[in-house]
N, C-alpha and C positions, 0 to 999 in steps of 0.2 A: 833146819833143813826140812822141803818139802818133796815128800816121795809120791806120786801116784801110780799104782798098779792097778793095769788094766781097767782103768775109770769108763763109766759106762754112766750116762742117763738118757732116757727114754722117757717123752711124752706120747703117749697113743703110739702110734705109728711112726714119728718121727727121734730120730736118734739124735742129741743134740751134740753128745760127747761120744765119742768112739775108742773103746779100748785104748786108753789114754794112760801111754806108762812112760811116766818122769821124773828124774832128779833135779830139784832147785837147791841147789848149795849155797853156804853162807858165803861172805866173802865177795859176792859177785851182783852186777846189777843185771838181771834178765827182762828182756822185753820180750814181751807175750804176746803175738800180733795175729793176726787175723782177718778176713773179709767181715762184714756186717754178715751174723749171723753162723760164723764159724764155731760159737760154743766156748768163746772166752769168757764172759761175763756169767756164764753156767757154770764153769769151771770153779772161778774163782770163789766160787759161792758155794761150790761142794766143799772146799777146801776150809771154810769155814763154818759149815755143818750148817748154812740159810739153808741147803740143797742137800736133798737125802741122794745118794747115785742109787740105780738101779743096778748096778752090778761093779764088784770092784772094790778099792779101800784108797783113801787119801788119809796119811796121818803128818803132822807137825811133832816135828822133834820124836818121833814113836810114838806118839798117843794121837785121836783121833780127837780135832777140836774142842768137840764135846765134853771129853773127856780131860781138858789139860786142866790142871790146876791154876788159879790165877791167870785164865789166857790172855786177861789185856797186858800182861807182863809179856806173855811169849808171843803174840801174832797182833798186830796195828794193822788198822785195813781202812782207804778209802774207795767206797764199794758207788755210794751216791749221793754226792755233796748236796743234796736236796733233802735230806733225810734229816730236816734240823726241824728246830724249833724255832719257827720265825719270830716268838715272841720272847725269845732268850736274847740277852749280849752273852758274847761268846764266852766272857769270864763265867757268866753262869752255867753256859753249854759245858765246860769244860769242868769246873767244878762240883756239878752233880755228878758228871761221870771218875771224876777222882775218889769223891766221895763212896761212891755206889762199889769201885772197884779195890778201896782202899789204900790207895796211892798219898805219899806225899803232895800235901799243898801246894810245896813251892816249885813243885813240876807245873802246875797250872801256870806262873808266871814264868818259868822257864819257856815254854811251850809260845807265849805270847810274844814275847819275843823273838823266839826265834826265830817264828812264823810272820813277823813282819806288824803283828796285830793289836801289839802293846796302845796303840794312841785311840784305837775302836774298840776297846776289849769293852766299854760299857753302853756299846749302841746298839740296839736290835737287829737280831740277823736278817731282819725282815727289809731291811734298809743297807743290806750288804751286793754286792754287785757279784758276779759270779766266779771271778776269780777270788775276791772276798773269803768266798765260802771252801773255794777249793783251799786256800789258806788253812780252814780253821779245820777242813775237814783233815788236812796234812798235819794239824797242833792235834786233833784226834787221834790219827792212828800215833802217833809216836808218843804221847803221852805216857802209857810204862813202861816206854824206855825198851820196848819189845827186839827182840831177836829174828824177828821175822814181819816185814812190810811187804803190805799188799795195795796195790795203787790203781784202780782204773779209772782211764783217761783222766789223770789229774791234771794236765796242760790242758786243758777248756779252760775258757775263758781270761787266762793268764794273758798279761799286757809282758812286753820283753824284758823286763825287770824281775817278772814273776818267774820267766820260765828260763834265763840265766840264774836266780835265784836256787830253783829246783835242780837243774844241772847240779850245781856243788852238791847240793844238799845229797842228793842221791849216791856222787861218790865219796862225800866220807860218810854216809852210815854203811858201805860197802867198804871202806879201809877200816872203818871198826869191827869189822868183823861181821854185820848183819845182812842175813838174807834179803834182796830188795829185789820185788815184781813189780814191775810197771806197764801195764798196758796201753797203749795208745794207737791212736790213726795219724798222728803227726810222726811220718819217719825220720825228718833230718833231726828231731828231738831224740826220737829212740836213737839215733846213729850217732847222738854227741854224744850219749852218755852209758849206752850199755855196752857191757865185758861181752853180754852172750845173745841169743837171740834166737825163740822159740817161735816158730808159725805154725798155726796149724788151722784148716780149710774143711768144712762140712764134718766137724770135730773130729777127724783124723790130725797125727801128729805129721804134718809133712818136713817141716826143719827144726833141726837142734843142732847147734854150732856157734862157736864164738865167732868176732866180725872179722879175726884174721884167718879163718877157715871159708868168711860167705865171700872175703877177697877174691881166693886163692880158688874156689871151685864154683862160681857162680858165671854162666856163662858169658856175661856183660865185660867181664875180665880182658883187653885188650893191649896190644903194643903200637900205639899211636907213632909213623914212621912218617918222614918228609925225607926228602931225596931229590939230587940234582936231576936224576933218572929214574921217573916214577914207571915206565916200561919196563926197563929192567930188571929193576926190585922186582917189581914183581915177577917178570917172569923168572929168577933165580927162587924167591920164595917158596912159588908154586909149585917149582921143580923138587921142594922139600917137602910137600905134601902142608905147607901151611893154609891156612883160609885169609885170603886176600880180600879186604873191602876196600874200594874209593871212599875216599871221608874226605871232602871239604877240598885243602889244600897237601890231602896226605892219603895215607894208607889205614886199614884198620887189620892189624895182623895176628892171628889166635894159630896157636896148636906150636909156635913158637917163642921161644923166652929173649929176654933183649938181646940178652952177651951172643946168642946164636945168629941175631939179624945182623950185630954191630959186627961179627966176625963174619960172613957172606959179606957185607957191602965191603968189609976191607979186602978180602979173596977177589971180588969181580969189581973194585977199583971204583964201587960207587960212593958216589961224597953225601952224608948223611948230613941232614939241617936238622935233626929232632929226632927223638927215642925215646919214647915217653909211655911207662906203664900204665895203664889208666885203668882203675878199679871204678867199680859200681856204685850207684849209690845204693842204699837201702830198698827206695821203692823200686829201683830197677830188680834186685834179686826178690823183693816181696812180688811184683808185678811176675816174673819168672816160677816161680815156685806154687804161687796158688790159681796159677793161669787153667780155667775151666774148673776152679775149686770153689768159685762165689757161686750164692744162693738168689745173689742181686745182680746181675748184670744189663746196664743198660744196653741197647740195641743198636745203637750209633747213628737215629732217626734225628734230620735235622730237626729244628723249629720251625724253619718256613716248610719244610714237607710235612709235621705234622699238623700244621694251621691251613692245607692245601684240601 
């Protein structure tokens, strides 16, 4: 488990983490998400003690990284699969760090395996492509079998095999019971695969909620209606205090639930072709919740006007 209270870092003047108080429990796979420059990749790296906070405490398991015992047994981290030794095959990547950390040998072939890496294990990682590397960097964090995974943007560079791969992979180290953070900018990835789902925007915490909570209150939430009498519908809807959009060949209907429309069209005798709830996707309630919270936003200046 990862707790932060009131997590705070400061460069000069600018605040990169804001009063950052979170529970990450085992058990569950949480996607950590964020605009460029929201204070994710800060985070994660206080949480592993690369990053001292300016105010505040992150501890794993009750102890403070630094402090754990054995930590490549309790916290696996891939932080930046660049961070290799391009003059290593990854058997020997892996092996000095078994070594160094005192782990069984035959975790290193475990590891090769699993990760896909067994038929490259003796070529240079300098000759490794970059999903390659997110591979080995994913045989690294799990190498002691840790209780707690930390992932940023691990689907770079991943070809569709990689990142169906990672999908499983993430939810059984979460049915065994291990804490698993993954960070990305690919939403429909975070959306196959996480229980939970953390945003947070100019390092304030803005969402914490599972994804049958960012359904269920995220305002994208609609009841997509067809009807022999799109007048009507609506004007009965209306009369309920619903919000009524035109959409397409239909209606787009909030502030009402199905069984209340399908029950009005049977009261005023209208014939319903379709009733259909339609939830959100990801980047629709990420686009929603951090709307005016990027540090980056472009200006929506064409090309041919900025070449004018």
């Amino acid at each position: 488990m990862i707790k932060l209270a009131n997590l705070t870092k400061k460069y000069g003047t600018k605040t990169a983490v804001d009063h950052l108080n979170l529970v990450l429990t085992p058990g569950t796979v949480t996607g950590f998400l964020g605009p460029n420059g929201s204070g994710k990749s800060t985070t994660m790296k206080m949480i592993i003690s690369l990053v001292r906070p300016t105010l505040g405490d992150v501890v794993v398991d009750g102890k403070s990284y630094s402090d754990l015992p054995e930590p490549t047994k309790r916290v696996g981290t891939l932080i930046d699969p660049s961070a290799l030794d391009n003059n290593l095959t990854a058997k020997q990547h892996l092996s000095i760090i078994a070594t160094a950390a005192n782990l069984n040998p035959r975790r290193v072939d475990e590891m090769l395996q699993i990760t896909g890496l067994e038929n490259v294990q003796n070529k240079k990682v300098k000759s490794y492509s970059l999903g390659m590397k997110q591979r080995l960097g994913v045989a690294t964090a799990l190498l002691g079998n840790p209780g707690t995974i930390i992932l940023d943007e691990p689907f770079n560079g991943m070809d569709v095999d990689g990142i169906k791969w990672l999908r499983g992979l993430f939810k059984q180290l979460a049915e065994s019971g291990k804490c698993v953070v993954v960070s990305s900018h690919l939403m429909s990835e975070i959306q196959a695969v996480a229980d939970r789902v953390v945003i947070i925007g100019q390092g304030k915490l803005l969402a914490d909620m599972t994804m049958d909570e960012m359904n269920r209150r995220s305002l994208s939430s609609y009841i997509y209606v067809e009807a022999d009498d799109l007048d009507k519908i609506t004007s009965v809807l209306l009369d309920k205090q619903a919000s009524v959009q035109p959409s397409k060949t239909g209606l787009e209907v909030r502030n009402l639930d199905a069984k209340e429309i399908g029950r009005l069209a049977l009261d005023n005798q209208i014939i319903l072709h379709e009733l259909t709830k339609v939830n959100p996707s990801l980047e629709d309630v990420f686009t929603e919740i951090t709307d005016g919270k990027a540090d980056y936003v472009a200006k929506g200046v064409t090309m041919h006007e900025a070449l004018d």
